[in-house]
C-alpha positions, 0 to 999 in steps of 0.5 A: 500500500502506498503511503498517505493512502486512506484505508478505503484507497482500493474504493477511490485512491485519491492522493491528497498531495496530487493537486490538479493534473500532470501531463505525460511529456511525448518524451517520457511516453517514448523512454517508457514505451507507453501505449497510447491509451491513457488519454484522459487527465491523471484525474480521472485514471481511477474513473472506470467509465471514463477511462474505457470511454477514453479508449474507444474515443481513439481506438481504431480497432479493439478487442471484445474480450477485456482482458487484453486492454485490462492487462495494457492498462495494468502495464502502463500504470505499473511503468508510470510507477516505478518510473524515475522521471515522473514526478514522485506525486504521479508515480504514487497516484499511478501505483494507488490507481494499480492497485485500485484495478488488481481489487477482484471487485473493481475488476469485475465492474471494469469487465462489466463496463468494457462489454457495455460500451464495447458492444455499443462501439461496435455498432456504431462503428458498423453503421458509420462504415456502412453509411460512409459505403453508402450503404444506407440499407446497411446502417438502417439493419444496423440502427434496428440491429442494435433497437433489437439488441437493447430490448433483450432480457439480459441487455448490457446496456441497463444497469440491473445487467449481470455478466455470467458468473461462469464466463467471468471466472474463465476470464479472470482465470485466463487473465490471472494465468496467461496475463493478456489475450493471445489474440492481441499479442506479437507472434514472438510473444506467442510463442513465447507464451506456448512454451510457457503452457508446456511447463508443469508446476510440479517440474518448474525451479520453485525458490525457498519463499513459494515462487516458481522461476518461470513464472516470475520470467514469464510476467517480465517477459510479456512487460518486455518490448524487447528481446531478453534472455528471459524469452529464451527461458535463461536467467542470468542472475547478475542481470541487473535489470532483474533489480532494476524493474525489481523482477526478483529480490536480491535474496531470489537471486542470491538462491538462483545463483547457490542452487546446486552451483556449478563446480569449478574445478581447481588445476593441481599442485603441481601445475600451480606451482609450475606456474609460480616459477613465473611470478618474479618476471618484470621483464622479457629477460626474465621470462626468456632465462626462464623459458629456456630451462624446461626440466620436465623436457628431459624425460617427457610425459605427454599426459603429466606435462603436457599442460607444462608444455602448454604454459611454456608454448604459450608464453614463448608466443607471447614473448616476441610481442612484448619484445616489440614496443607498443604492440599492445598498445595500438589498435589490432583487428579481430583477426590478430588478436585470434591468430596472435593471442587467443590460439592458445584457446585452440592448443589448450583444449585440443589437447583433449582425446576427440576435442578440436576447436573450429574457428572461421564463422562456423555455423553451429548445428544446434542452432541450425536444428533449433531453427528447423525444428518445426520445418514441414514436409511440402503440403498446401505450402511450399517446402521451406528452405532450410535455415543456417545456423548461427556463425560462430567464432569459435565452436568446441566440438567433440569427435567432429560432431558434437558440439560442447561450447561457442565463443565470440570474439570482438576487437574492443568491447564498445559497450554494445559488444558486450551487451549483445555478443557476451549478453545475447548472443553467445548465452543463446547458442550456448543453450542451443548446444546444451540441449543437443548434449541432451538429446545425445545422452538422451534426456538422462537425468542424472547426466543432465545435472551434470553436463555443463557448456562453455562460452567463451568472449574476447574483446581484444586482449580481455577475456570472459569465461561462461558456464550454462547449466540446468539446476532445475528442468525448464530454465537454464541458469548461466554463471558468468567469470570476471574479466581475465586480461593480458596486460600491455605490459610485461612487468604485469605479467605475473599478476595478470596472466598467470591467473587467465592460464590457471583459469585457461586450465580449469577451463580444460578440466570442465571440458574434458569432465564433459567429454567423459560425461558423453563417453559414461553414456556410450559406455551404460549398458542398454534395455536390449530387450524392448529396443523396438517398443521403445522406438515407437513409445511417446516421450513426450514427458521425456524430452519436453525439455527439448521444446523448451528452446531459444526464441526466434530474435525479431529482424527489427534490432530485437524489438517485437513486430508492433500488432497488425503490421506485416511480420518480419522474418526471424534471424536467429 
């Protein structure tokens, strides 16, 4: 409840600091993204009829079901109030005005109203359309359409009228669950909505204080006008719109962050203490006598030192560049800060049996069969072409085939890289291959809490490292590293580098853990008996996970088509 509300605020919630009325400027209206349907002074927004009338007054097409104007209406006022550049007096009217409308009993008038005057707008609409065609004959059944409607039993335009009882509970019971009418929603919405309709409760993530996850995903994303991460069913919990539009507490997200976190694994002693040998460098002297003294060369073990080997390689690569004055310092293009620094990516993880790493604008495969998915044999339409999958810079893969993490490099982080490649882009494809790993270990549950994938992004000489998993069945949780640098200087080196190596050979333990992971699934003894049963069984409940997948980015810069205009092909 808002604070200076009389008790009975629900019945009129009139501030008494609110003196006259405010205007909306066309700025505002703009940044906050609102509709165009609170036309009326501010006075009058807790006036039922005359907000409604407001609405017909200067809408060209409406819906006859009051549930999706209802729930537009709920939307603005809720954005009018936790606004920051309306006066604080307005935001508190529109919040005592929010809540005035969630009251079941102010709901339902509203309901009452809306089909009174939405039937009235109809008619008139029809006979204005009928005489401006000149179709006088038409207006004239119009005007005795509407003279025999009012003579009905049940006529919505006397006040003694009643709505159904039962109708109205379905409607407040769709309104309650779905949040809108499917009718007046973007394409990207609904099938956003659909998937949303698949999910069970007793299957959802439900947090310690009786709040499910998705559902909680699901209310933010029908607010959105934009594309988040939450339409592709990730949670990101160092999101900070979460806390910005206060989807979730600080305390919800510290849980979704602990919910059966991922497990980092440590490099071992002797590695770390390899490493430390290189902690005294301040210059490239330093690093050139001790490169040059390589013990473990005298009797080498491919599997005890070739991470050693790695270390060595790897900082006798990055030698000749300190070497050379300012090489750091001075613009590069992606390309060499790929074949110059990051290749130790590469070398590092295809040091792993099966593992290769396949860099050059790949297209991903699970991206591809993401978007194919629901492609149909040729019918009463032609057969649609097969869509690519997202180009990768980098994609990790197994055996050539499965893929098990993506990367994404950029020569400088501009902000708008870091928002779009590490913050959109990368966290979709990373999900895309989690679910392929899934369909290969076949919806297993018990591998499925383990399995895990790697995002990788570079901007230049910074790098960041991604973990996806699945704590609980529908949405995928992503934990994100700090930045890890290679520093423009090599007196730097020891504090710098030396952590992005160790956390480099981390990297390569998850990856390898994951390997082995696909490998136990090759290696569990098959059910042989009922193999053809099986084949023909539904596994609906099984793989429903599967269905639970990325949305289609809208082609306008992630902005939903607006209704009734001309869709706009999917890109990703």
């Amino acid at each position: 409840m808002v604070k200076g509300l009389k008790k009975n605020s629900l019945k009129k919630p009139l501030l008494d600091s609110l003196n006259g009325s405010f205007t909306i400027p066309y700025e505002t209206r703009k940044q906050l993204r609102l509709p165009n349907i609170l036309h009326l002074k501010t006075k009058h927004w807790s006036n039922i009829h005359h907000v409604i009338a407001d609405f017909f007054d200067n809408a060209n097409n409406w819906d006859s079901h009051p549930n999706s104007f209802y729930t537009i209406l709920l939307n603005t006022l809720q954005k009018i109030s936790l606004s920051k550049e309306c006066p604080p007096a307005l935001t508190s009217y529109a919040q005592a005005t929010l809540e005035r409308y969630n009251n079941s009993a102010i709901k339902k008038d509203f309901f009452n109203d809306y089909i009174k005057q939405e039937r009235l707008a109809t008619l008139k609409k029809e006979e204005e359309y009928a005489i401006q065609e000149g179709k006088i004959t038409g207006a004239i059944l119009s005007g005795q359409g509407a003279k025999s409607f009012r003579k009905k039993v049940n006529d919505i335009f006397q006040d003694n009228f009643e709505v159904d009882q039962e109708r109205f509970q379905d409607e407040e019971d769709t309104q309650d669950e779905e949040e809108g009418s499917n009718d007046n929603i973007c394409e990207f919405l609904k099938n956003f909505q659909s998937k949303y309709r698949l999910m069970r409760n007793e299957e959802k993530w439900e947090l310690s204080d009786g709040v499910y996850v998705e559902d909680v995903l699901y209310k933010f994303g029908m607010r959105c006008s934009f594309e988040h991460l939450c339409h592709s069913w990730i949670i990101d919990p160092d999101d900070k719109t979460y806390s910005k539009y206060k989807v979730f507490s600080p305390q919800q997200l510290e849980e979704i962050k602990s919910r059966n976190p991922v497990e980092i694994p440590e490099i071992r002693d002797e590695l770390a203490a390899y490493l430390g040998q290189f902690d005294k460098i301040q210059s490239t002297i330093d690093l050139r006598k001790l490169l040059v003294t390589r013990e473990f060369y005298e009797n080498y073990d491919n599997e005890k030192h070739a991470d050693m080997d790695w270390i060595c390689r790897t900082l006798d690569n990055l030698l000749p560049l300190y070497e050379k004055k300012n090489t750091f310092k001075k613009s590069n293009n992606e390309r060499w800060y790929q074949n110059r620094i990051w290749t130790m990516i590469d070398t590092l993880l295809e040091t792993i049996e099966g593992i290769s790493v396949v860099r050059g604008e790949a297209c991903s495969a699970s991206s591809s069969k993401r978007k194919n998915q629901e492609r149909l044999p040729a019918s009463v339409e032609k057969l649609e072409n097969k869509k690519m999958g997202r180009r990768q810079d980098l994609i990790i893969t197994n055996n050539e085939i499965i893929e098990m993490g993506v990367g994404e490099e950029k020569s400088a982080d501009n902000n708008t890289n870091m928002i779009l490649e590490r913050g959109l882009k990368c966290p979709k494809a990373m999900k895309d291959t989690l679910l392929q790993l899934y369909e290969v270990i076949k919806y297993n549950k018990d591998l499925i809490s383990s399995l895990n994938v790697v995002g990788l992004t570079t901007f230049g000489l910074e790098l960041y490292i991604d973990i996806m998993d699945n704590p609980v069945n529908y949405t995928c949780r992503i934990t994100r590293s700090e930045k890890l640098t290679i520093p423009h200087n090599i007196e730097e080196l020891p504090e710098k580098t030396l952590p992005l190596l160790s956390a480099l050979l981390s990297l390569r333990l998850l990856v390898s853990k994951n390997s082995l992971l696909l490998k136990t699934r090759q290696d569990t003894k098959q059910e042989l008996k009922s193999s053809l049963k099986r084949a023909f069984s539904n596994a609906e409940d099984r793989n429903i996970i599967s269905k639970i997948s990325c949305a289609l980015t809208p082609e306008e810069q992630g902005r939903f088509k607006s209704p009734g205009k001309k869709a706009k092909r999917n890109i990703s």
